[in-house]
C-alpha positions as a Markdown table, in Angstrom:
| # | Residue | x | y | z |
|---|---|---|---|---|
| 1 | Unk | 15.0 | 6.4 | 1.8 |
| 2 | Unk | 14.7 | 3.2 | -0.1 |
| 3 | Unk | 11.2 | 1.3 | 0.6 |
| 4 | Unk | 11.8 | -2.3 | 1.5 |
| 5 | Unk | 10.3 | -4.8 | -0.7 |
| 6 | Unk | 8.0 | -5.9 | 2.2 |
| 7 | Unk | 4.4 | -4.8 | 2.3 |
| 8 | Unk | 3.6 | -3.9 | 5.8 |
| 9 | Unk | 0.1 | -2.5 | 6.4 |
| 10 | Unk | -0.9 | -0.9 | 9.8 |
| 11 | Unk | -3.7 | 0.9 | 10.6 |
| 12 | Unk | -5.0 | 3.2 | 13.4 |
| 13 | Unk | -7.7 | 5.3 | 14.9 |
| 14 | Unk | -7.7 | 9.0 | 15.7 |
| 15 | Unk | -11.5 | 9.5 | 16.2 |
| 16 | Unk | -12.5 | 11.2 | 19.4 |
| 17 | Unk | -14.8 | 10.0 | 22.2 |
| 18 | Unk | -17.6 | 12.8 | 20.9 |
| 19 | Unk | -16.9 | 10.9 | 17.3 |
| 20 | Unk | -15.7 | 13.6 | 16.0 |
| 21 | Unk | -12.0 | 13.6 | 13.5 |
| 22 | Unk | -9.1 | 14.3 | 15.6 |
| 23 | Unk | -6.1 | 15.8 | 13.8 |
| 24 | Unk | -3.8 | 13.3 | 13.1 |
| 25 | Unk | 0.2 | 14.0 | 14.4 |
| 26 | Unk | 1.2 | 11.5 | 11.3 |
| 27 | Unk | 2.2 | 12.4 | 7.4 |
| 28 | Unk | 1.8 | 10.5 | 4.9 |
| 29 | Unk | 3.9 | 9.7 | 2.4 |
| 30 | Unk | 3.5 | 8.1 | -0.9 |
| 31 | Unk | 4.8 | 4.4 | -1.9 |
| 32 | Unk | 4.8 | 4.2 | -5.6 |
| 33 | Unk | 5.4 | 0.3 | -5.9 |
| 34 | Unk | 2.8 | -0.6 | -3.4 |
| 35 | Unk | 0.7 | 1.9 | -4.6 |
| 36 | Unk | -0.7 | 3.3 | -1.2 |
| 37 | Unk | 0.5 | 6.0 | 1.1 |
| 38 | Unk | 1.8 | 5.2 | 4.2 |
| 39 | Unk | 2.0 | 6.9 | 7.6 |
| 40 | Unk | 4.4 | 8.4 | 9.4 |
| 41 | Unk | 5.3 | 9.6 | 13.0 |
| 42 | Unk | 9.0 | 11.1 | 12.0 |
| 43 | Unk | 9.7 | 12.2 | 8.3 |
| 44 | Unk | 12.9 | 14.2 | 9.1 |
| 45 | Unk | 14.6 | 11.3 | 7.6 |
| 46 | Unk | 13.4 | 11.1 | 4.8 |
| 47 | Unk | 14.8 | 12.5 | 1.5 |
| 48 | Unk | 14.7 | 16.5 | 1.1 |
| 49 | Unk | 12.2 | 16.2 | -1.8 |
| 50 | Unk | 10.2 | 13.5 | -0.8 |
| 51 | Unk | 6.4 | 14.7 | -0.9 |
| 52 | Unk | 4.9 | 15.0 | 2.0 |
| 53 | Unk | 1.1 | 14.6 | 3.3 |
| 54 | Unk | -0.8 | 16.0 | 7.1 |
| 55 | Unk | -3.8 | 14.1 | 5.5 |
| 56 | Unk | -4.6 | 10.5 | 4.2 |
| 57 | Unk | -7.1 | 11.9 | 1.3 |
| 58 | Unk | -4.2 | 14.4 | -0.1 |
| 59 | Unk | -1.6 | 11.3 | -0.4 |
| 60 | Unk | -4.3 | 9.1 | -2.2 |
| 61 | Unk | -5.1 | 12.2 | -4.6 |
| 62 | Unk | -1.2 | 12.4 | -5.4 |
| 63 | Unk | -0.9 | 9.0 | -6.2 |
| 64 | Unk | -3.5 | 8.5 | -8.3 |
| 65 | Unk | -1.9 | 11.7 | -10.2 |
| 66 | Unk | 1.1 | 9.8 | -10.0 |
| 67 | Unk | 0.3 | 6.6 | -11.2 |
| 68 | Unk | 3.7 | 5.2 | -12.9 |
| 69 | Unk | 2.1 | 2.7 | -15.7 |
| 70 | Unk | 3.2 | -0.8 | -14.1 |
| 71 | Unk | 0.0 | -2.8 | -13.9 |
| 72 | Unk | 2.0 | -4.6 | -11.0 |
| 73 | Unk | 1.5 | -4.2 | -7.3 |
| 74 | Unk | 5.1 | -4.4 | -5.4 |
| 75 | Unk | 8.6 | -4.4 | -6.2 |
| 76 | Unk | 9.3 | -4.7 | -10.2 |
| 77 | Unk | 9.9 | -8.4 | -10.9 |
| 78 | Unk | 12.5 | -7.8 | -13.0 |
| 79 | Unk | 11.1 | -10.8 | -15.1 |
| 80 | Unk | 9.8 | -9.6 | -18.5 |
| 81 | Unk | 7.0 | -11.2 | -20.5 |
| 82 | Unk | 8.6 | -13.5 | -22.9 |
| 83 | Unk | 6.9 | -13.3 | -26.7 |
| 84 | Unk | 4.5 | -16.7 | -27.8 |
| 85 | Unk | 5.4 | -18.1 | -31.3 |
| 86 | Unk | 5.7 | -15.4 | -33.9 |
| 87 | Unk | 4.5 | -12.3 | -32.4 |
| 88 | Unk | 6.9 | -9.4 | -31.1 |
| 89 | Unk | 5.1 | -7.8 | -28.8 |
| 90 | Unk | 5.4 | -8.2 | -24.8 |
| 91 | Unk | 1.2 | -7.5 | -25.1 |
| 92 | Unk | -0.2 | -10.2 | -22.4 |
| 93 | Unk | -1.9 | -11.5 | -25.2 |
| 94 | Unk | 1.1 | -12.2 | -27.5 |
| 95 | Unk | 3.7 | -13.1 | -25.1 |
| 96 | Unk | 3.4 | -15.1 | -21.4 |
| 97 | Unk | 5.3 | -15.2 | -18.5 |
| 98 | Unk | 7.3 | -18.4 | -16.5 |
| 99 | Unk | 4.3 | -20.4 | -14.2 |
| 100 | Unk | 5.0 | -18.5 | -10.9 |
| 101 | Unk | 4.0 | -14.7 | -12.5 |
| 102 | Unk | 1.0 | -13.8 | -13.9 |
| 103 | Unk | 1.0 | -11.2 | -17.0 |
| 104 | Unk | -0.5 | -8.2 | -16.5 |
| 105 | Unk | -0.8 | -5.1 | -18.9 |
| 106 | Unk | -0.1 | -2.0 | -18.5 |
| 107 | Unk | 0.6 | 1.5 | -20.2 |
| 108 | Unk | 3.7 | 0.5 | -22.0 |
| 109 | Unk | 2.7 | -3.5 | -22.5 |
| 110 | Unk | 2.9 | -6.6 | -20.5 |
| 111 | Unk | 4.4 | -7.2 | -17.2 |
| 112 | Unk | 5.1 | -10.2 | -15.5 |
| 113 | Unk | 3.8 | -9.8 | -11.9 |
| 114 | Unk | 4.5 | -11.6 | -8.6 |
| 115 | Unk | 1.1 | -12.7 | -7.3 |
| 116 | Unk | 2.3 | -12.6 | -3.6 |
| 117 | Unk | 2.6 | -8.9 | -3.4 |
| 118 | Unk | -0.9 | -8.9 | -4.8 |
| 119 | Unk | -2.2 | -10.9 | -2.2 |
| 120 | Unk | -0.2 | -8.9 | 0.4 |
| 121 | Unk | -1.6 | -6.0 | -1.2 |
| 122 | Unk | -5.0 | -6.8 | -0.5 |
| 123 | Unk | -4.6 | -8.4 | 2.9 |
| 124 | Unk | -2.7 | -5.0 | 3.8 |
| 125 | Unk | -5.2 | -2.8 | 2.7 |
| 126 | Unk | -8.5 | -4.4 | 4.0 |
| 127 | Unk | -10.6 | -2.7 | 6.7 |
| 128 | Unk | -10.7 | -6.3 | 8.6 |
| 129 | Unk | -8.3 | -7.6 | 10.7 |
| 130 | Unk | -7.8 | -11.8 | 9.6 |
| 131 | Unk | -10.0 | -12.4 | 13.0 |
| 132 | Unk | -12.7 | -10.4 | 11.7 |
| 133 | Unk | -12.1 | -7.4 | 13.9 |
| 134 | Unk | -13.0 | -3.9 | 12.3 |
| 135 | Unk | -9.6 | -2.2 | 11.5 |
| 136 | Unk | -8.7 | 0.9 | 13.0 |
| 137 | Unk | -7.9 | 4.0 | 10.5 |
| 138 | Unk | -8.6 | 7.9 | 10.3 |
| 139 | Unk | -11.8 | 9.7 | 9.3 |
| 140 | Unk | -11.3 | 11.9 | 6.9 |
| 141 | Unk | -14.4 | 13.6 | 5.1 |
| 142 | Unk | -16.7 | 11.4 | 7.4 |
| 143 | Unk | -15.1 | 8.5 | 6.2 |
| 144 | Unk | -13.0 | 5.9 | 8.1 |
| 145 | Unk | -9.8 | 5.3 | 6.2 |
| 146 | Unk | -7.5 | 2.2 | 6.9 |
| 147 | Unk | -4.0 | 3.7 | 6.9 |
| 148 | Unk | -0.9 | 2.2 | 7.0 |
| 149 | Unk | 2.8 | 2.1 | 8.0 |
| 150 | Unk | 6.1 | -0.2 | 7.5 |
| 151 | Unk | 6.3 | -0.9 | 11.1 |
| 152 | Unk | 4.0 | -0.2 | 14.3 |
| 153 | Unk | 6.8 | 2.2 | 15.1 |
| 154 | Unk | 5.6 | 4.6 | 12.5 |
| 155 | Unk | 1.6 | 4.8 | 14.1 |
| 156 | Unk | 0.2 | 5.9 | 17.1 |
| 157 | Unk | -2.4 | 3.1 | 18.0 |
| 158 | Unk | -5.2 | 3.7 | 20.4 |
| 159 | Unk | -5.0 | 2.0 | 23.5 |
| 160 | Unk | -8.0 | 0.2 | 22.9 |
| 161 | Unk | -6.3 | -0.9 | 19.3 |
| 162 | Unk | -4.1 | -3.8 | 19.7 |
| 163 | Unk | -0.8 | -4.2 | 17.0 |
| 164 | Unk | -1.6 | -7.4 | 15.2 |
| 165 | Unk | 0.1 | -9.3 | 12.3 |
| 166 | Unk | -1.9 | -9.5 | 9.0 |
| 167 | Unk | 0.0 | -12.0 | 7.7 |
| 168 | Unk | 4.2 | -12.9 | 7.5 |
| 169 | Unk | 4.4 | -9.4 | 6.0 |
| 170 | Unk | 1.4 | -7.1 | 7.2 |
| 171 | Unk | 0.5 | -5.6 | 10.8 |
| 172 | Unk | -2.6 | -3.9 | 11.7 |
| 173 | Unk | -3.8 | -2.3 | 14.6 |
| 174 | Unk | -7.8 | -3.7 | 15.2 |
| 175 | Unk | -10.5 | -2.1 | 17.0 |
């Protein structure tokens, strides 16, 4: 399966009325550009190998194991840090990148970042909704965790959670 370059972020809730954790029917599956693991209702189409999760907390664990060095949030760029002057080195501090990226390092040097996805990033994985709204997630370790999903397709909201868009990119449900 190849992960669009979009950045959709929905979240649920599986809590019971007694408060306690209900199991959750989704899996979660890691996405290594976006750096967050989302959820799934159907994984049979996925790739044989693709590493599969029943729990929120066992995705994040794998991708922080799995970190791949890019410093970047999103798709690659494909725009590389050019060097300033003299120097060599594609080091943020020794080389820059055209006005619309920012240069970020990472573990092997600079990396010229697109700071939409960031933005998207953070919109996506925020436990409010853009009207203030609590978002909805799964509690996991007595802890509510936003989770999210390429399209509302992929989650099971509660029917007191309403589907709303985040932004251009991102959809929630909302408590």
């Amino acid at each position: 399966m190849v992960w669009s370059a979009a950045f959709v972020a929905v979240a649920i809730c599986l809590v019971a009325a007694s408060g306690t954790p209900v199991k959750s029917p989704l899996k979660f599956v890691y996405n290594s550009p976006w750096r967050v693991c989302f959820a799934m209702k159907d994984v049979s189409k996925l790739p044989q190998y693709t590493p599969i999760f029943d729990s929120k907390t066992e995705c994040d664990v794998f991708g922080k194991a799995a970190m791949d060095g890019s410093p970047c949030i999103g798709p690659y760029s494909g725009v590389d840090p050019k060097p300033k002057g003299i120097w060599t080195s594609d080091d943020c501090h020794f080389s820059e990148c055209p006005k619309e990226y920012v240069c970020r390092n990472g573990l092997s040097g600079g990396e010229c970042c697109v700071p939409e996805n960031e933005k998207l990033h953070e919109e996506g994985t925020s436990d409010k909704c853009p009207n203030g709204k609590k978002a909805g997630g799964v509690v996991e370790g007595g802890k509510l965790q936003v989770v999210f999903a390429q399209t509302c397709d992929h989650l099971l909201c509660d029917k007191k959670e309403d589907c709303v868009q985040v932004n251009s990119e991102n959809i929630r449900s909302q408590i």
